[in-house]
C-alpha positions in Angstrom: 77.3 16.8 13.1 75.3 20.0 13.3 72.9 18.5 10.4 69.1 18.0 11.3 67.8 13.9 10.4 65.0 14.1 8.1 61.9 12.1 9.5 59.8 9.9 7.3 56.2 11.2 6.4 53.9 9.7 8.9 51.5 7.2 7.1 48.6 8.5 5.9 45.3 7.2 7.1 42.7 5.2 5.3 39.8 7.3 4.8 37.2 5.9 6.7 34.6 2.7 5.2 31.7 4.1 4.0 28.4 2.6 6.3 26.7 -0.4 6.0 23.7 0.0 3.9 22.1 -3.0 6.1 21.9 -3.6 9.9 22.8 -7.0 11.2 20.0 -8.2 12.2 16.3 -7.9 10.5 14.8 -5.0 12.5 11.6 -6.7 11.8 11.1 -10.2 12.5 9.6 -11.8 9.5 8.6 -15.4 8.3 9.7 -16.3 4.4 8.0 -19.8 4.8 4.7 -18.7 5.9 3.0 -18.3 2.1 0.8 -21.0 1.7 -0.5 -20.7 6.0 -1.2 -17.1 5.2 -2.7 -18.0 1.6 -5.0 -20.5 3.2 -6.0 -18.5 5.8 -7.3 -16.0 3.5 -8.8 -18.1 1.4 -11.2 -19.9 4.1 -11.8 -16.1 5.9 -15.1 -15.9 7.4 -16.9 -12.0 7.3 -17.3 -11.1 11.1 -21.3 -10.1 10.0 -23.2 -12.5 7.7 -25.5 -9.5 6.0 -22.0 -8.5 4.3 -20.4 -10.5 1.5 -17.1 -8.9 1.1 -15.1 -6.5 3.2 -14.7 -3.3 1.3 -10.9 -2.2 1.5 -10.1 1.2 0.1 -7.2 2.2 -1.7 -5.8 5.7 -2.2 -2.6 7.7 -2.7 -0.3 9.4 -5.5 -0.5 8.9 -9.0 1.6 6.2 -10.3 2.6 4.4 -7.2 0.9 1.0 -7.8 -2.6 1.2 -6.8 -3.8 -1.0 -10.1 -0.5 -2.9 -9.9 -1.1 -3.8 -6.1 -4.8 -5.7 -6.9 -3.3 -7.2 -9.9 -0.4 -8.4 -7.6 -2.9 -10.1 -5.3 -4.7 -11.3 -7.7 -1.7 -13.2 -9.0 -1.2 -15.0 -5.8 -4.8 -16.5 -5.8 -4.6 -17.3 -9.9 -1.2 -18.7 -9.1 -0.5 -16.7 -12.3 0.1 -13.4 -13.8 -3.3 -11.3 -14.1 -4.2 -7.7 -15.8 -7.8 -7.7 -14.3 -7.1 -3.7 -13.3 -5.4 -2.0 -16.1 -2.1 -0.8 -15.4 -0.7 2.3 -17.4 3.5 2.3 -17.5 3.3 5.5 -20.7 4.6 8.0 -16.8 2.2 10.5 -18.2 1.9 12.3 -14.6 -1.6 11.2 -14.3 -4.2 8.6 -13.1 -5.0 6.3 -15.3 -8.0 5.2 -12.7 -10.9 7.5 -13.2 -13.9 5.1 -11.7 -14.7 3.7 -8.3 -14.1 0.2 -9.3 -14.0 -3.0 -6.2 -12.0 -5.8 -7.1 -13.2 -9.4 -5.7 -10.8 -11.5 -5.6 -10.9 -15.2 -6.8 -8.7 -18.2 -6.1 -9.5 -21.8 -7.3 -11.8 -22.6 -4.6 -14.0 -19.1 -5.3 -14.3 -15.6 -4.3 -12.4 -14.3 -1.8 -15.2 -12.3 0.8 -13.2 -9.1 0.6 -12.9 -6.0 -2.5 -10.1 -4.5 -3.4 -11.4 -1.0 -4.3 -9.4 1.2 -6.6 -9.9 5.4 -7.1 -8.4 7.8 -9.2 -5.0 8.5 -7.6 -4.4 11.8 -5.6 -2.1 14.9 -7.8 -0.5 17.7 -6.1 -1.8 20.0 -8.5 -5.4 19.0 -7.7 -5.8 17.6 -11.1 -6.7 13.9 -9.6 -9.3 12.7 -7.4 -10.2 15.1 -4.6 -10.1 14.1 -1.1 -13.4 14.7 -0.1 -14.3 12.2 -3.0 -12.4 9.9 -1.2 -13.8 10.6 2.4 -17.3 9.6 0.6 -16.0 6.2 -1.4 -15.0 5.3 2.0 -18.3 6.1 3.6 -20.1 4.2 0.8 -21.9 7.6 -0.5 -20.3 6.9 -3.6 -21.4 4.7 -6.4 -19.9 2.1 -7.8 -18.0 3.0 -11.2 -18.3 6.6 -10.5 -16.3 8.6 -12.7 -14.4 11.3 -11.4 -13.9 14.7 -12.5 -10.8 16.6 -11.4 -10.9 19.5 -9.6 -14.5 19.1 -8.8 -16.3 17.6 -5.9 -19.6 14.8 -6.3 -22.0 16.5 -5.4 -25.0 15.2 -2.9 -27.1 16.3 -5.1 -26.1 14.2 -7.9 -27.8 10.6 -9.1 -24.2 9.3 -8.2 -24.4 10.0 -4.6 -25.4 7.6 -2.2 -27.4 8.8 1.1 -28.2 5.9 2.9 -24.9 3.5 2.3 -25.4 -0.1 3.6 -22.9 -1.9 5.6 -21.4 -3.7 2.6 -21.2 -0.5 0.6 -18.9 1.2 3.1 -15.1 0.6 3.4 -13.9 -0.8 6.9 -10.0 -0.4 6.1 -8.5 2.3 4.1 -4.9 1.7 2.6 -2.6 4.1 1.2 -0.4 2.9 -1.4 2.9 4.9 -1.3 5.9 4.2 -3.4 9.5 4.3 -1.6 11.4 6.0 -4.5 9.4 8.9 -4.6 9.6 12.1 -2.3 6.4 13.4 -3.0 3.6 12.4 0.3 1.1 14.6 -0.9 0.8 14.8 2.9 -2.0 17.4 3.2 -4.2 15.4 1.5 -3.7 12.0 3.0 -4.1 14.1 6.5 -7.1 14.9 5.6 -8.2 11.2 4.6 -6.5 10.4 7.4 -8.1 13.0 10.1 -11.5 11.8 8.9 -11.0 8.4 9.0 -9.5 8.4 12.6 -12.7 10.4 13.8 -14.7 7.2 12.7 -12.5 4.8 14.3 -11.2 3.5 10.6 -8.0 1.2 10.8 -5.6 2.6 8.3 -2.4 1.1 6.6 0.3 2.0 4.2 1.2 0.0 1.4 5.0 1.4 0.9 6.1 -0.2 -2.9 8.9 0.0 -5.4 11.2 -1.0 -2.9 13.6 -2.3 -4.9 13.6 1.0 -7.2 14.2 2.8 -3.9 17.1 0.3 -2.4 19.7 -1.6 -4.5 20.5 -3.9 -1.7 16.2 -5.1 -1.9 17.2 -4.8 -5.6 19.3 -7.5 -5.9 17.9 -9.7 -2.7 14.1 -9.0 -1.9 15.1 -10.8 1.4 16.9 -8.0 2.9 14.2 -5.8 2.7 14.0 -5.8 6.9 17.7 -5.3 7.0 17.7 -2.6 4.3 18.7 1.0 6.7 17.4 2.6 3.7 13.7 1.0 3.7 13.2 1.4 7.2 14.4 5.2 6.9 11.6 5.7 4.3 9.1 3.6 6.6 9.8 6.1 9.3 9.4 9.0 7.3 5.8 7.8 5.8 5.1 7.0 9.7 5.9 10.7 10.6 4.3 12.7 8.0 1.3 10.6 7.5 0.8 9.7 11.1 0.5 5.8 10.6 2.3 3.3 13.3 5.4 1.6 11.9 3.4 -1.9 12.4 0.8 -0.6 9.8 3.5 -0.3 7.4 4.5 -2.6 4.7 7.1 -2.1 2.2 5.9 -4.9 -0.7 7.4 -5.0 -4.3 4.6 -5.6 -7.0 4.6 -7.8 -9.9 6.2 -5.3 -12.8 8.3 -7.0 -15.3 7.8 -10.5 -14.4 6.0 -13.2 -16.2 6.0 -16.2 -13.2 5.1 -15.4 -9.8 7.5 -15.8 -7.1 7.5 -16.7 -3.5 9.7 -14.4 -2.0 7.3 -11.0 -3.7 3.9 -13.5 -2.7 5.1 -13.5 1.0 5.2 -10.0 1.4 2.1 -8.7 -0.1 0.0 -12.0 1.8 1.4 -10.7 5.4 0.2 -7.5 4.7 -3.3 -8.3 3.2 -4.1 -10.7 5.9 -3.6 -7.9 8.8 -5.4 -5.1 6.3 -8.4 -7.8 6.2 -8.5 -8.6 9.9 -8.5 -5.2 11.3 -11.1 -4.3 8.7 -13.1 -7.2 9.1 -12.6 -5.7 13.4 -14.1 -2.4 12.5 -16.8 -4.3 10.3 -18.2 -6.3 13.6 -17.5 -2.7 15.8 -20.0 -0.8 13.2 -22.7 -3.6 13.0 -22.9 -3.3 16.8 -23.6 0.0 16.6 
């Protein structure tokens, strides 16, 4: 009678789901059926200023984030097949493998495309790469074509290699840094300092942001849900803060790696961003000549 009654334990609570690695909805509307309109209309683009065959596009960033691997990418679109026309090193030595100054035309069935692709020895944190001052020349056209580079040490204007009085067509009218998702290191100082420069001159800049499906096993295993991947956009937001680029002059691409057929779904990607990367360029381009 004077006993106490012995509760039962109270339930215990699920611990909590962890998040969602995706959002709902795409965050960024995008088009998966749009290849071959995007294709074609870079394949019949007209140059904005008839003196100037092809629209130099400069590429820079880190070592080893897919400079060589982005042309060849492009490339493969146009040859509807894989291409090695810029030699790709995979040994992850920790150093560029580009040394020159070397513009890529590209060619499709019906002919030269009228814009370069124009690769440089890859930035280094330990100033062992290309120098950014190299760079700010390449994009002013002051430097030669299949000028090799010497770490740690600046061209000169002095030297045979240096270029006082660029033309139009020599100078680059869009520079694009190629960034890889997976990695942490931005190397920020020196694309700033690209960066600063190139604002000063009114130069449209864009960041190529690949190995997104290194960086994201949901893209991984579904290249689709690259604009519903949290992840992706959370390392699109930091490149957009530390470098200083708008979010719409990013795009996260995946380039051709390990494959030995193209595919539609990588194609669509890397087309949407080369036809806004031309058309801003090819903006500056007519903005200069008026000059």
């Amino acid at each position: 009678m004077g006993g106490s009654s012995s509760r039962p334990d109270p339930t215990p609570s699920k611990p909590d789901p962890p998040p969602s690695p995706e959002f709902k909805l795409p965050w960024r509307r995008f088009n998966w059926g749009e290849k071959e309109e995007l294709k074609n209309h870079l394949e019949t683009f007209s140059v904005s200023i008839p003196d100037v065959t092809h629209i130099r596009i400069l590429l820079a960033g880190q070592i080893g984030a897919g400079k060589s691997s982005f042309i060849n990418s492009v490339n493969n679109i146009f040859q509807e097949r894989i291409t090695s026309d810029a030699i790709v090193d995979s040994s992850g030595l920790g150093h560029s493998f580009t040394k020159k100054l070397t513009p890529y035309i590209i060619r499709s069935a019906s002919g030269d495309l009228p814009f370069s692709l124009c690769d440089i020895m890859g930035l280094e944190a330990n100033s062992s790469g290309s120098h950014p001052e190299d760079i700010i020349k390449a994009l002013y056209g002051h430097v030669k074509n299949n000028y090799k580079f010497k770490p740690g040490e600046q061209l000169s204007p002095e030297s045979e290699d240096y270029v006082r009085d660029p033309l139009l067509a020599d100078q680059a009218f869009c520079v694009v840094y190629i960034m890889a998702a997976n990695s942490e290191e931005r190397l920020t100082g020196q694309l700033r300092k690209i960066r600063d420069s190139s604002s000063e001159n009114r130069i449209p800049q864009v960041i190529i942001m690949t190995k997104v499906d290194e960086a994201c096993p949901l893209v991984k295993k579904d290249l689709r849900k690259i604009y519903t991947s949290k992840k992706i956009k959370e390392k699109m937001e930091m490149c957009s803060i530390s470098i200083g680029v708008p979010m719409n002059h990013i795009f996260p691409v995946k380039n051709y790696h390990d494959e030995i057929d193209i595919n539609d779904d990588v194609d669509v990607l890397i087309l949407k961003a080369l036809d806004q990367i031309v058309n801003i360029a090819n903006d500056r381009l007519r903005d200069a000549a008026s000059i």
